[in-house]
Legacy VTK file of the C-alpha trace (Angstrom):
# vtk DataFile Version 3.0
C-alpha trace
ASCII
DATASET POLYDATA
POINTS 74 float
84.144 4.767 34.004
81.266 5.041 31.671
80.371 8.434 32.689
84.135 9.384 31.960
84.286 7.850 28.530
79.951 9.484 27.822
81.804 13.134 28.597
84.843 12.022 26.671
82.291 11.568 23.710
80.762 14.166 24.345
83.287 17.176 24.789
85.187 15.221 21.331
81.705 16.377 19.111
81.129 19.154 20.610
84.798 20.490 19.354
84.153 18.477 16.096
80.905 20.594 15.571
82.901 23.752 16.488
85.767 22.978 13.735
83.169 22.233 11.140
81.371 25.175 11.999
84.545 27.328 11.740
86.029 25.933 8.434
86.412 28.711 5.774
84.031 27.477 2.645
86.926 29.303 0.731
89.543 26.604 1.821
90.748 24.582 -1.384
90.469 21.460 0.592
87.345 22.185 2.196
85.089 19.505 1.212
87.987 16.969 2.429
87.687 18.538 5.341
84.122 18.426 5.806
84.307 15.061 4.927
87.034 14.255 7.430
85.079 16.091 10.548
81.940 14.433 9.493
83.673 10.847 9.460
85.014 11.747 12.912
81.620 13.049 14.029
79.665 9.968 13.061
82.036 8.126 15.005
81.684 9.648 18.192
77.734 9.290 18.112
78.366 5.884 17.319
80.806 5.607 20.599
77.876 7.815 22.731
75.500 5.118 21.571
78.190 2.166 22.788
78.140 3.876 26.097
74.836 4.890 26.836
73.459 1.149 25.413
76.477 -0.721 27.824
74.970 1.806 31.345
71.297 0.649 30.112
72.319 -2.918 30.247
73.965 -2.758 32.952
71.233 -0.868 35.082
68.964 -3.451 33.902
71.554 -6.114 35.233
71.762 -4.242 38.616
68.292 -3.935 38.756
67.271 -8.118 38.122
70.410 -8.473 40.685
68.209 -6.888 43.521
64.921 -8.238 42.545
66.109 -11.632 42.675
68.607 -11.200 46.070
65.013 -9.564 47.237
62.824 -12.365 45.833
65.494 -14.434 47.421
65.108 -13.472 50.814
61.652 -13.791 51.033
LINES 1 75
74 0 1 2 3 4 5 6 7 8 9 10 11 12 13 14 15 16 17 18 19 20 21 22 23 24 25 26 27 28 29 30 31 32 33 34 35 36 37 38 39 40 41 42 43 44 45 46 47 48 49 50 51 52 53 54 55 56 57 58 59 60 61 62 63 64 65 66 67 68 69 70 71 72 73
């Protein structure tokens, strides 16, 4: 599930960095725009950094788990 959701992330910048890399400067509402992608952008770094923080717990967690089952044991 967090893999899904990291390439989710992912694949949602990289078309975010496409679309501000193909806006026309010319555009009228271009600086809206911008603004808009960027917004959108800065969000999905801050969901990539949600994601990859929650599998780094969470390998830590797994981790403890079998050092104490294994600590346990002996």
């Amino acid at each position: 599930m967090l893999n899904a959701s990291l390439h989710q992330a992912e694949t949602i910048k990289t078309r975010l960095e496409q679309q501000m890399d193909n806006l026309d400067v010319t555009d009228t509402h271009y600086d809206k725009k911008i603004s808009d992608l960027q917004r959108r952008l800065d969000a999905q770094y801050d969901r990539i950094d949600e994601v990859e923080e929650t599998r780094a717990e969470l390998t830590k967690a797994t981790y403890d788990e079998i050092k104490r089952v294994q600590l346990w044991r002996h």
